[in-house]
C-alpha positions, 0 to 999 in steps of 0.5 A: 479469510483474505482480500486482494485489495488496490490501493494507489494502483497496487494490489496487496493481499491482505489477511486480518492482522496483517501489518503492511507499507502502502505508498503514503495516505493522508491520514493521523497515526492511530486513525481507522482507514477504509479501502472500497476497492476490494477485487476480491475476497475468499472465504472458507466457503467461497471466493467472490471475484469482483468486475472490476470491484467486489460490491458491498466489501470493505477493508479497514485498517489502522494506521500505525506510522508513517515511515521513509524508506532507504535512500536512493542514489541518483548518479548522472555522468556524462563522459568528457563533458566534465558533467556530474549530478549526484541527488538521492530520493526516500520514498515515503511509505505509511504502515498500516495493520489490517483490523477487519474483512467486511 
């Protein structure tokens, strides 16, 4: 059984026990996380394609941590203008694990 959910405008496909890194959510480390934007859910028997959303299908997961990703270096030059900027960024990232399909 799989599930192709949104979340924060990017689709994932997930399994049960899936451990995955979504953009950033707002929530403790440890606690349960319901996803309501299901587009699609496949069993062994059929697969129901939501428009746009599959209605009554849910996905939870627990948060396991919240992470950084590597560094990125910004670097902007202009040539014999004698200006340089040199800045980095981390983009934050939260690991979750997949615990049920409803």
């Amino acid at each position: 059984m799989y599930a192709v959910i949104e979340i924060a405008g990017s689709q994932y496909k997930v399994n049960p026990a899936d451990k995955l890194y979504v953009p950033k959510l707002n929530s403790e480390i440890g606690s349960s996380v319901k996803f309501d934007k299901v587009l699609l859910v496949a069993d062994d028997k059929a697969i129901k394609v939501g428009a746009p959303v599959v209605s009554g299908a849910s996905v939870e997961a627990k948060v396991l941590a919240h992470l950084k990703d590597e560094k990125v270096i910004v670097f902007k030059k202009k040539k014999r203008k004698g200006y340089r900027v040199k800045r980095g960024h981390r983009q934050q990232y939260t690991q979750i694990e997949i615990t049920s399909i409803a």
